[in-house]
C-alpha positions in Angstrom: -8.3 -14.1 -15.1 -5.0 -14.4 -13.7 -3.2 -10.9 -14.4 -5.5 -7.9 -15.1 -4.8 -6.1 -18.1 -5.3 -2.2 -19.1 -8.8 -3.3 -20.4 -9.9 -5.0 -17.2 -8.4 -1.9 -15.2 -10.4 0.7 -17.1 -13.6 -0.7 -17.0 -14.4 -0.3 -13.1 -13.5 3.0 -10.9 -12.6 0.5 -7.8 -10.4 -1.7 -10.3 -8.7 2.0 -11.6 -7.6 2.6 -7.6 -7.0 -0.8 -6.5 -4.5 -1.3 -9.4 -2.7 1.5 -8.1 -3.7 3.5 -11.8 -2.1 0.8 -13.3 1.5 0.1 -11.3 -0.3 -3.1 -9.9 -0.5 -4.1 -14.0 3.7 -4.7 -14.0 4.2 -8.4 -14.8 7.0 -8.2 -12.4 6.9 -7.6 -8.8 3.6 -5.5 -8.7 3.9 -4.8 -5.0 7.0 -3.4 -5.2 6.1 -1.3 -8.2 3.3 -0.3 -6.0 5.2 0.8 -3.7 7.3 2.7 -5.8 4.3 4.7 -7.3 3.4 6.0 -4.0 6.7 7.2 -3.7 6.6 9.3 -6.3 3.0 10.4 -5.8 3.8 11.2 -2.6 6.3 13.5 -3.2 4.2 15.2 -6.4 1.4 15.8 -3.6 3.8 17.2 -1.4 4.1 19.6 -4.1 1.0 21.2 -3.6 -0.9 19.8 -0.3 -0.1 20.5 3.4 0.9 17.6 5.4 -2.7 18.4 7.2 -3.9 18.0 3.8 -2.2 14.6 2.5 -3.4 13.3 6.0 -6.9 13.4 5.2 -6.0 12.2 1.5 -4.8 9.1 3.5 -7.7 9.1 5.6 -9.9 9.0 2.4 -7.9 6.3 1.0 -8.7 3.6 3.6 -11.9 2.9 3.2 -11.9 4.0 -0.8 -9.3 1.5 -0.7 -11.5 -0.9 1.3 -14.1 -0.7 -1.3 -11.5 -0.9 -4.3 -10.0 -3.7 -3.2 -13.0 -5.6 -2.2 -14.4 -5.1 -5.4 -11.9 -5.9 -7.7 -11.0 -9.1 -5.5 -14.3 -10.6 -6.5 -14.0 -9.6 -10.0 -10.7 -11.2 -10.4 -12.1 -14.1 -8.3 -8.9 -14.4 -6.4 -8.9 -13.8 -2.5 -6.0 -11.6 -2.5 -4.5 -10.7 -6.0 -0.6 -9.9 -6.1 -1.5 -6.8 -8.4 -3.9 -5.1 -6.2 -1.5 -2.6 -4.7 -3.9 -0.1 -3.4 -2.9 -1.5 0.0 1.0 -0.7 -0.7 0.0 2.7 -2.1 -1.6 3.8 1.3 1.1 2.0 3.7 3.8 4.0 1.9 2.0 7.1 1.8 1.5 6.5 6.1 5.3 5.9 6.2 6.3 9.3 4.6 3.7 11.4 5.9 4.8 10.7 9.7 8.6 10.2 8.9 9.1 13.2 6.6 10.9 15.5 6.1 14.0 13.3 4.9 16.2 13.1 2.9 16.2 10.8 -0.4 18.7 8.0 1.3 15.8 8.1 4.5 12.9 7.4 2.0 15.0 4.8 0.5 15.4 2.9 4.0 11.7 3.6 4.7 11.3 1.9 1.1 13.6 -1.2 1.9 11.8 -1.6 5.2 8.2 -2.2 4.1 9.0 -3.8 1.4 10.9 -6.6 3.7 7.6 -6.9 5.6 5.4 -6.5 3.2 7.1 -8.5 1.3 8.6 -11.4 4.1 5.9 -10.8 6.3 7.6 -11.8 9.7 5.2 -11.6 13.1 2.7 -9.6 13.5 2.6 -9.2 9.7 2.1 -12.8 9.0 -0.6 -12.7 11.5 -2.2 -9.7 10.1 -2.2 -11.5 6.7 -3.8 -14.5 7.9 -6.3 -12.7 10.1 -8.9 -11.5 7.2 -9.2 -13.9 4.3 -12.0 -14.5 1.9 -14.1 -12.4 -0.5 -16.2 -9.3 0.1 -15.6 -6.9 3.2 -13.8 -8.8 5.4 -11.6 -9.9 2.2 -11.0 -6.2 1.2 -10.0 -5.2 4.6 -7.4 -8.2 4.8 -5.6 -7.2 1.7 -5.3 -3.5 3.2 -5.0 -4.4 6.9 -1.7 -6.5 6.8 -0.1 -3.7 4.5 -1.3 -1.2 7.8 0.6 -3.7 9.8 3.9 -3.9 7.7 3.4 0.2 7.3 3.6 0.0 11.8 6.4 -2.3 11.7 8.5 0.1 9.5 7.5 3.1 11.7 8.1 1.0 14.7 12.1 0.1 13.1 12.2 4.0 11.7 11.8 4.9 15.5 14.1 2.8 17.1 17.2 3.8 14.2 16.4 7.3 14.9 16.1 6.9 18.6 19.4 4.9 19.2 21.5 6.7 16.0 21.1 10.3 16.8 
């Protein structure tokens, strides 16, 4: 299978989560999609969580995503599938739960940012990406560990702007 449809999505829990509930099915960019969806769920749990509260959501994600990429790796039979965007989901949720509270033009920059290393994957991201290939665990950690990477870099840039421009 080379793109996971609706069907292929529905018929696993793991493949429901890894798929990012279904942003990782876009035809185009998936990652940045992705991305995009944790955006907006992050600001819809916002709504009703603390930031105590979204922190142990994120906690819980890692290894459920972990297992939910893993799983739907094999399944798909590719290493590391371009629609699997569970990885993107939790990055971005680490970005605005230790950057926030900002303003709409700051979660756009945070956006811009991991998606350039995400996306371009300069050092240590391109390390990170090569570290942890294959199937099963190890496999499953790779696809969320160089996203954890590219989710540090952005921090890493986030602190330096606000350190040297106000």
């Amino acid at each position: 299978m080379t793109r996971p449809t609706a069907r292929f999505m529905l018929q696993h829990p793991a493949h429901l989560i890894a798929l990012g509930f279904g942003s990782g099915l876009s035809r185009l960019a998936p990652g940045t999609v992705g991305s995009l969806w944790a955006w907006l769920a992050y600001l819809m749990l916002a709504q009703w969580l603390t930031t105590a509260q979204i922190g142990w959501v994120i906690a819980a994600s890692i290894p459920v995503g972990w297992w939910a990429c893993t799983v739907t790796a094999q399944h798909l039979r590719v290493a590391d599938p371009g629609h699997i965007v569970w990885d993107e989901v939790v990055a971005m949720w680490i970005i605005l739960w230790l950057c926030m509270p900002m303003g709409f033009w700051g979660q756009l920059v945070a956006f811009g940012v991991f998606r350039f290393f995400d996306a371009v994957k300069p050092q240590p991201v391109k390390w990170a990406d090569r570290l942890f290939k294959g199937f099963g665990p190890r496999g499953g950690w790779g696809i969320m560990w160089d996203d954890l990477v590219a989710a540090f870099c952005t921090l890493l840039v986030i602190a330096l702007w606000r350190h040297f421009v106000n």
